[in-house]
Each structure stands twice: as structure tokens, then as C-alpha cells.
C-alpha positions in Angstrom: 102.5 134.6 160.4 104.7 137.3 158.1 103.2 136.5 154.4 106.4 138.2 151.8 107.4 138.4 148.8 110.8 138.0 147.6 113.0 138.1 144.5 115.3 134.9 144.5 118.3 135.3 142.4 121.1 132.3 142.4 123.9 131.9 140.4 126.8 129.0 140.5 126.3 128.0 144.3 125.1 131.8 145.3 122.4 133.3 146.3 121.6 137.3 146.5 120.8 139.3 150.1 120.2 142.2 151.7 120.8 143.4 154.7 118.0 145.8 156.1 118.6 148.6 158.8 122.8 146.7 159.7 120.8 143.9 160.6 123.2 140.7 161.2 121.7 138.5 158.9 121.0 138.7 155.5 117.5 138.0 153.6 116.1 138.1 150.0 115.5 141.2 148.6 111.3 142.0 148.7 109.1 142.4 151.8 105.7 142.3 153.1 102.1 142.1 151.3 100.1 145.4 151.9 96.4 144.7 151.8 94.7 144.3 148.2 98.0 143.9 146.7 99.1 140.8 144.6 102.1 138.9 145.0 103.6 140.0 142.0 102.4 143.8 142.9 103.8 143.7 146.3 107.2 142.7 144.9 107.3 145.2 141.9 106.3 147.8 144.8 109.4 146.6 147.3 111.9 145.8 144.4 111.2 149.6 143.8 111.5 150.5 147.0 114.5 148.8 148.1 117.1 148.6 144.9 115.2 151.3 142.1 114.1 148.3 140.5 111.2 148.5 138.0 110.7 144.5 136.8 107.3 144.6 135.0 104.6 141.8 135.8 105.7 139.1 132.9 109.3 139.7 133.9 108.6 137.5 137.1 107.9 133.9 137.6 106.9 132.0 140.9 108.7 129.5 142.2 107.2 128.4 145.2 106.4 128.7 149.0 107.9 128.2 152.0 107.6 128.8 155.8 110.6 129.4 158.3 111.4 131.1 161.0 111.0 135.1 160.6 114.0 137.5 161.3 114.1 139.1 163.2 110.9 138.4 165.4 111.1 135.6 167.8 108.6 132.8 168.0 107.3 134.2 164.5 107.2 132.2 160.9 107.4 134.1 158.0 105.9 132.6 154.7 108.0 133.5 151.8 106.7 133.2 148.3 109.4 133.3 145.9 109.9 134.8 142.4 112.4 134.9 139.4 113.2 137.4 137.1 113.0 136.5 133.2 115.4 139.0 132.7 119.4 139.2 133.3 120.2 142.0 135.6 123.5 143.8 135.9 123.7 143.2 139.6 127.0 145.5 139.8 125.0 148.4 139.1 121.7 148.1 141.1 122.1 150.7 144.1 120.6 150.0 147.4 117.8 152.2 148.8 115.0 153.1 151.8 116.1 150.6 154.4 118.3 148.4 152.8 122.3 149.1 153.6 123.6 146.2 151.7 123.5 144.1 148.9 125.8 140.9 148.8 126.1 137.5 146.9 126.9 134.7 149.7 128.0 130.9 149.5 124.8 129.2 150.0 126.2 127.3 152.6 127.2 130.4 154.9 124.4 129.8 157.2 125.9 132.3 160.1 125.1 135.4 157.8 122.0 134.3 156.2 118.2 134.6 157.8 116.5 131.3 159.1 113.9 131.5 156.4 116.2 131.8 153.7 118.0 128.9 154.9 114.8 126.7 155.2 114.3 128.4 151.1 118.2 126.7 150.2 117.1 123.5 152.1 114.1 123.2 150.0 115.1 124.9 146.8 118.4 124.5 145.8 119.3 121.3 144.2 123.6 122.3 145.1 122.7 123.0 148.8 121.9 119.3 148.6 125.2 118.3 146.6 
């Protein structure tokens, strides 16, 4: 199993992706846990990495686990431990770096575009994907 980290940011029946390396589909922005890191230090490290984003340790908040199918290994889960950010950020102006090649908001209910752990995330996170 794929233990991540990831930076879950929804707004009015949205949620916010990346795309890594023109990938097909879509996942949240964050990554993998390097050994002896923390969750919160593992996503302060990829936030960084990915979208020159420095969020400092009491700007984030867990919200919870899940497991799904990982993208874009076959026959691999991929056990996604999700955070919010305290803080409002200006989205429009957050530039994409390293491996990432784009940054989108999507319908939370466009399932062809977004990654099948981040769908099992909607499923079991967002009270509209339910409405």
C-alpha cells in the first residue's frame, strides 16, 4: 500500500487537482511519506515541492483517512490521509511546479477526469457528492 498525504481543498460542489507528469486523471495536490517524516511534514515538504507553497504546521488540519485504488499502479491501494488549510489561499496565483503540469478545480461529480482514490475521498467525504 501507497501511504500519502494530500491537501484537500473544496469549495461550492468543487474540489482542487493536479495533474502530475500529463497524466489522464487528476489527484489531490501532496504525495508520498518519506521515512521519519510526519504527516503534516510530508505535506509541508510536497505542497513546497509541487505549487511553492509554504503552509506552516498549525495552518493544517486532518480530516481523515481513506483507502482506494492508487493511480496509476494497477492492483495497488493507496491510503490517503487528508488535510485542510486554516488559511484562505488565492488559488489564481499559486503556480505549478516539479512534476505537476496542472492545476484545475473540477465538478465533484466528473468522475472520468478524477483518480479512483479521490473518488472513494468524494464518496466518503463530501456531504454534496451525496445530494
Amino acid at each position: 500500500m501507497i501511504k500519502c498525504v494530500c491537501l484537500v481543498e473544496e469549495k461550492e460542489n468543487q474540489i482542487l487537482l493536479v495533474q502530475v507528469r500529463n497524466r489522464d486523471k487528476y489527484y489531490f495536490p501532496g504525495g508520498k511519506i518519506d521515512e521519519g517524516e510526519s504527516y503534516v511534514e510530508a505535506l509541508q515538504r510536497e505542497l513546497k515541492e509541487e505549487l511553492r507553497l509554504d503552509l506552516a504546521e498549525t495552518d493544517l488540519e486532518f480530516i481523515g483517512t481513506v483507502v482506494g485504488k492508487a493511480y496509476p499502479q494497477p492492483d495497488t491501494l493507496t491510503e490517503l490521509n487528508g488535510f485542510k488549510t486554516t488559511n484562505a489561499i488565492d488559488w489564481s496565483s499559486i503556480t505549478a511546479d516539479n512534476e505537476i503540469t496542472d492545476i484545475r478545480w473540477f465538478n465533484i461529480n466528473d468522475s472520468e477526469n478524477i483518480a479512483p482514490a479521490v473518488l472513494t475521498w468524494i464518496d466518503q467525504f463530501s456531504k454534496k457528492a451525496k445530494g
